[in-house]
KETOR-657216 format. One record per residue (C-alpha): x, y, z; chain; residue in three letters. Coordinates in steps of 0.1 Angstrom, whole numbers, plus 5000, padded with zeros to 4 digits. Layout:
# residues N
<east X | north Y | up Z | chaine A | residu ALA>
...
This chain:
# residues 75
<east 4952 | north 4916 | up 4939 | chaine A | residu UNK>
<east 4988 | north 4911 | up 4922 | chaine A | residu UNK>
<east 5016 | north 4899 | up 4941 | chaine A | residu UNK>
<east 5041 | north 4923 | up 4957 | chaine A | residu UNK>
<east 5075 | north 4914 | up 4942 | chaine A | residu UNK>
<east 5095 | north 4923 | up 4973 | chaine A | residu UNK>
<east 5129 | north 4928 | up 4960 | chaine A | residu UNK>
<east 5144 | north 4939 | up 4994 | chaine A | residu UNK>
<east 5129 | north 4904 | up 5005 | chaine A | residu UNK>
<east 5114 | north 4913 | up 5040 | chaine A | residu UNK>
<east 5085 | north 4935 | up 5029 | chaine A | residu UNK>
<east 5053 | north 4935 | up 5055 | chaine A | residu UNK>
<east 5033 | north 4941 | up 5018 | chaine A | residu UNK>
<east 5020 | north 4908 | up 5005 | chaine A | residu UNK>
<east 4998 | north 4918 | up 4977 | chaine A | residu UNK>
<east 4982 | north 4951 | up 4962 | chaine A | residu UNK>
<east 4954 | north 4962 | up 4941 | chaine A | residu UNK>
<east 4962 | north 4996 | up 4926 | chaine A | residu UNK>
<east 4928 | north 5016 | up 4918 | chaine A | residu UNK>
<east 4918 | north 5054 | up 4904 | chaine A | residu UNK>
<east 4932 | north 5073 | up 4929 | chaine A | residu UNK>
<east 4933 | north 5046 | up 4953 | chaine A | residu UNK>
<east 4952 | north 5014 | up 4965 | chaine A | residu UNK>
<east 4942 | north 4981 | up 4985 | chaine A | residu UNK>
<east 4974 | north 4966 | up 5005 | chaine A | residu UNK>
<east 4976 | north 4931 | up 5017 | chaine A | residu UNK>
<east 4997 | north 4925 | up 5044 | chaine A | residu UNK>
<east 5016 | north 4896 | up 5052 | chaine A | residu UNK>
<east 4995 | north 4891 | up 5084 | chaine A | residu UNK>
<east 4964 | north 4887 | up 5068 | chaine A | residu UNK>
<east 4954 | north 4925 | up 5072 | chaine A | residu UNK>
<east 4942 | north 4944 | up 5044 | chaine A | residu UNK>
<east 4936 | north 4982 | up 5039 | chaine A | residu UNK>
<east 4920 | north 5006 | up 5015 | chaine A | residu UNK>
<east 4940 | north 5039 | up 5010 | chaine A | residu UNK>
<east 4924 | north 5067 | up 4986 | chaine A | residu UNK>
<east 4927 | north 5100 | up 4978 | chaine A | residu UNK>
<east 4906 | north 5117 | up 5008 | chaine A | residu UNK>
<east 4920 | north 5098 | up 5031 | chaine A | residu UNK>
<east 4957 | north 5095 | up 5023 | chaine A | residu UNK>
<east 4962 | north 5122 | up 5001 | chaine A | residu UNK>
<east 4967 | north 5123 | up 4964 | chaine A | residu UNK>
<east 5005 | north 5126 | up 4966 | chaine A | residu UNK>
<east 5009 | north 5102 | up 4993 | chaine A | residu UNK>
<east 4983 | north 5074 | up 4967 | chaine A | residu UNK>
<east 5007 | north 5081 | up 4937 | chaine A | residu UNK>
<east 5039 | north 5071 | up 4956 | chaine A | residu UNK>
<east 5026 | north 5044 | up 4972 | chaine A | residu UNK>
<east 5012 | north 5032 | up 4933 | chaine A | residu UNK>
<east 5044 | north 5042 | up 4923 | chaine A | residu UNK>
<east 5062 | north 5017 | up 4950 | chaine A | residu UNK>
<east 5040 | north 4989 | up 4942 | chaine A | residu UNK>
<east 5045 | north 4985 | up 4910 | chaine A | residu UNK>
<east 5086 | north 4991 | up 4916 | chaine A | residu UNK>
<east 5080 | north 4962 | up 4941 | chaine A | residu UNK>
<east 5104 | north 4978 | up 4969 | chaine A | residu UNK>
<east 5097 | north 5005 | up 4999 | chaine A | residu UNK>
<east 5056 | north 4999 | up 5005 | chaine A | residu UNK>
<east 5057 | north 4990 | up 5035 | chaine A | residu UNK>
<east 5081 | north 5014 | up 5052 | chaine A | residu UNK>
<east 5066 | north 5041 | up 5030 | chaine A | residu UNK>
<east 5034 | north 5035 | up 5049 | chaine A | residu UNK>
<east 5047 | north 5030 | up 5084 | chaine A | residu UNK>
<east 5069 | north 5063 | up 5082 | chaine A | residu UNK>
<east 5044 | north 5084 | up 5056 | chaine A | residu UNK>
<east 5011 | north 5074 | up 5065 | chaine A | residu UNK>
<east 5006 | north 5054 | up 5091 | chaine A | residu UNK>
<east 4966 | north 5052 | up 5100 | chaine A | residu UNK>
<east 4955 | north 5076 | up 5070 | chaine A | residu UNK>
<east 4937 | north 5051 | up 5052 | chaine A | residu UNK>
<east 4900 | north 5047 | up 5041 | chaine A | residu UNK>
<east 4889 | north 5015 | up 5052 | chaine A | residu UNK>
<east 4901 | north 4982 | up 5069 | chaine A | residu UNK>
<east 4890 | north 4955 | up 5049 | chaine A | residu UNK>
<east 4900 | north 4925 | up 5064 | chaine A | residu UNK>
């Protein structure tokens, strides 16, 4: 996983691992989630990749856009 560079600096995001058509978040509580394609949507996976890497809006992104859509809790 790589680091989430929190520029706002209050991000719930603490690390991500961006994948083909799919992205692992980390959350600062420990939680982590698997988002794809089927489950999230193409669109929504490329802005969320898209915010990762920028390092700023992840985590509101996925509490107003996409809530429980995703694949797989992990941990």
């Amino acid at each position: 996983m790589q680091v989430y560079r929190n520029l706002s600096g209050n991000s719930g995001v603490r690390a991500y691992e961006i994948r083909e058509g799919a992205i692992e978040v980390e959350f600062v509580n420990g939680q982590a989630y698997l988002y794809d394609d089927a489950h999230t949507g193409a669109v929504r996976i490329r802005n969320m990749q898209a915010l990762a890497r920028a390092g700023r809006g992840l985590s509101t992104y996925i509490s107003r856009e996409v809530r429980e859509a995703y694949a797989k809790r992990l941990h």
